[in-house]
SEMARTOR-838052 format. One record per residue (C-alpha): residue number from 1; residue in one letter; chain; z, y, x. Coordinates in steps of 0.2 Angstrom, whole numbers, always signed. Example, Ala and Ser with C-alpha at 12.3 -4.5 7.8 and 13.67 -1.06 7.14 Angstrom:
residues 2
[site 1,'A','A',[+39,-22,+62]];
[site 2,'S','A',[+36,-5,+68]];
This chain:
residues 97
[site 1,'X','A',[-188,+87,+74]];
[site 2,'X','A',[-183,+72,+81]];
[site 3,'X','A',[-187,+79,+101]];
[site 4,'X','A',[-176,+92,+97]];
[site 5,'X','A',[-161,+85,+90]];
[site 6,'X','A',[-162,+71,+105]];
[site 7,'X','A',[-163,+87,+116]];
[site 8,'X','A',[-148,+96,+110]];
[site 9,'X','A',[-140,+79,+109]];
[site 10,'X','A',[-137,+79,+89]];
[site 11,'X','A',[-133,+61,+88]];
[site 12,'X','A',[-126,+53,+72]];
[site 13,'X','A',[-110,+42,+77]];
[site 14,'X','A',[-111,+24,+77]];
[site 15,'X','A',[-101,+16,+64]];
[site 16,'X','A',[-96,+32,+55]];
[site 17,'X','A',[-96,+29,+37]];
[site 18,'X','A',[-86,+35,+21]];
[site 19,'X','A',[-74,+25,+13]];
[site 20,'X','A',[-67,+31,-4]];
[site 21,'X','A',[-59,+20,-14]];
[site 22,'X','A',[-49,+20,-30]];
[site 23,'X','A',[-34,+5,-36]];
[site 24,'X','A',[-32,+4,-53]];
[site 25,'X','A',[-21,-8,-64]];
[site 26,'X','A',[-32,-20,-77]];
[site 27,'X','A',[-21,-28,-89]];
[site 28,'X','A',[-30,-46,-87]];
[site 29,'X','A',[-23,-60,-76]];
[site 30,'X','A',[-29,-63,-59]];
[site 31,'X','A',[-42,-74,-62]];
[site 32,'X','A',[-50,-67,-78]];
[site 33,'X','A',[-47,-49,-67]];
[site 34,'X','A',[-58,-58,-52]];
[site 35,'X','A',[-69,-64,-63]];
[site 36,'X','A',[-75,-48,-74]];
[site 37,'X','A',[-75,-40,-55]];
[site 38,'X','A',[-87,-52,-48]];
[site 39,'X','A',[-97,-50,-64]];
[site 40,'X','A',[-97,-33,-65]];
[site 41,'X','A',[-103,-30,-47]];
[site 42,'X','A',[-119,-42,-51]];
[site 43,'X','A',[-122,-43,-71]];
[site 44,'X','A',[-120,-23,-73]];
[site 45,'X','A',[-120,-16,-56]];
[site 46,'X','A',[-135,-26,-48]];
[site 47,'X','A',[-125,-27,-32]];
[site 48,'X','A',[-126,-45,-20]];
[site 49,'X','A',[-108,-53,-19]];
[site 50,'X','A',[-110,-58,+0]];
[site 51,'X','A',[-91,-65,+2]];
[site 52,'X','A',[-78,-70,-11]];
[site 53,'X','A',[-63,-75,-8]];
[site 54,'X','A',[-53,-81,-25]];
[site 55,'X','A',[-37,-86,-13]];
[site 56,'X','A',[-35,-71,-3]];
[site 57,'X','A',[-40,-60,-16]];
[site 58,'X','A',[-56,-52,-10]];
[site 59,'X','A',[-75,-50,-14]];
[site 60,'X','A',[-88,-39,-3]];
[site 61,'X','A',[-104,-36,-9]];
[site 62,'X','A',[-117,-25,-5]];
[site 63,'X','A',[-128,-12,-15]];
[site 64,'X','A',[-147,-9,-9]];
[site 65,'X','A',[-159,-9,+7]];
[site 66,'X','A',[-158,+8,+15]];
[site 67,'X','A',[-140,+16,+19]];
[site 68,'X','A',[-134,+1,+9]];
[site 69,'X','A',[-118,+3,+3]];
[site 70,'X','A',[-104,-9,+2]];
[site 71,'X','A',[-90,-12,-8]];
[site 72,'X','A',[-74,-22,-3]];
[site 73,'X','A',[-63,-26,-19]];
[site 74,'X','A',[-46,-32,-16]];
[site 75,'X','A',[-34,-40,-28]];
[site 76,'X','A',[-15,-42,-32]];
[site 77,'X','A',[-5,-48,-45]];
[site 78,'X','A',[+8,-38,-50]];
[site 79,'X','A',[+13,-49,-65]];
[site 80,'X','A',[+8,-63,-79]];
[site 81,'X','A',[-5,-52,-86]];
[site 82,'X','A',[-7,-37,-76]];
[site 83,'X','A',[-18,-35,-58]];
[site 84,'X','A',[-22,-23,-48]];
[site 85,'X','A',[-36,-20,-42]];
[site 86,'X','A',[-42,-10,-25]];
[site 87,'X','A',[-62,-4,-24]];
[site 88,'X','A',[-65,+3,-7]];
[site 89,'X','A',[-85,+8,-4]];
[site 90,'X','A',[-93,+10,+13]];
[site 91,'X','A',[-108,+19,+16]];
[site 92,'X','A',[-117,+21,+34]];
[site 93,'X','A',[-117,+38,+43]];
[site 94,'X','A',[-132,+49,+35]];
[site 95,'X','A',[-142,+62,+45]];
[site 96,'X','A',[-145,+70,+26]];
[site 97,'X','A',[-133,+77,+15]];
C-alpha cells in the first residue's frame, strides 16, 4: 500500500493538524480558574502539562504517544470573579479517518 501511494504521490502534509477549540466563561477567579485547569488536564484527564505559564496566562500539555494530541489553554480575566478560558486542541495530520 505504501509503494503505491508513494507512487501516485499521496503524501500527508507536514504540519497539517486540526485545531478546534472552544472559550467558555468559569465563574472562578484567575488563579483558582488556572488552578482547576491545570488540574483537570492531569488529575481527571491523564494529560502531561509540558508548559505553564501563570503570568501569561497559558498551559500546553499533551495527551498520549501515537498522534498525540495537544491542548493549548489560554486565560483572561474579564473581572474579580469571572475568567475565561480558551481550549484549542491540536492533533497531527492522520492518513486514517
Amino acid at each position: 500500500m505504501s509503494f503505491l501511494l508513494k507512487w501516485l504521490r499521496i503524501d500527508k502534509p507536514q504540519g497539517a493538524g486540526l485545531r478546534p477549540s472552544r472559550s467558555v466563561e468559569v465563574a472562578l477567579p484567575f488563579d483558582a480558574a488556572f488552578d482547576r485547569c491545570t488540574d483537570g488536564i492531569e488529575r481527571v484527564l491523564g494529560g502531561v502539562v509540558r508548559e505553564s505559564d501563570r503570568a501569561a496566562g497559558t498551559i500546553e500539555a499533551t495527551f498520549g504517544l501515537a498522534f498525540s494530541e495537544r491542548l493549548t489553554c489560554t486565560f483572561e480575566s474579564l473581572d474579580a470573579q469571572l475568567t475565561r478560558a480558551r481550549i484549542e486542541s491540536r492533533r497531527g495530520a492522520q492518513a486514517e479517518a
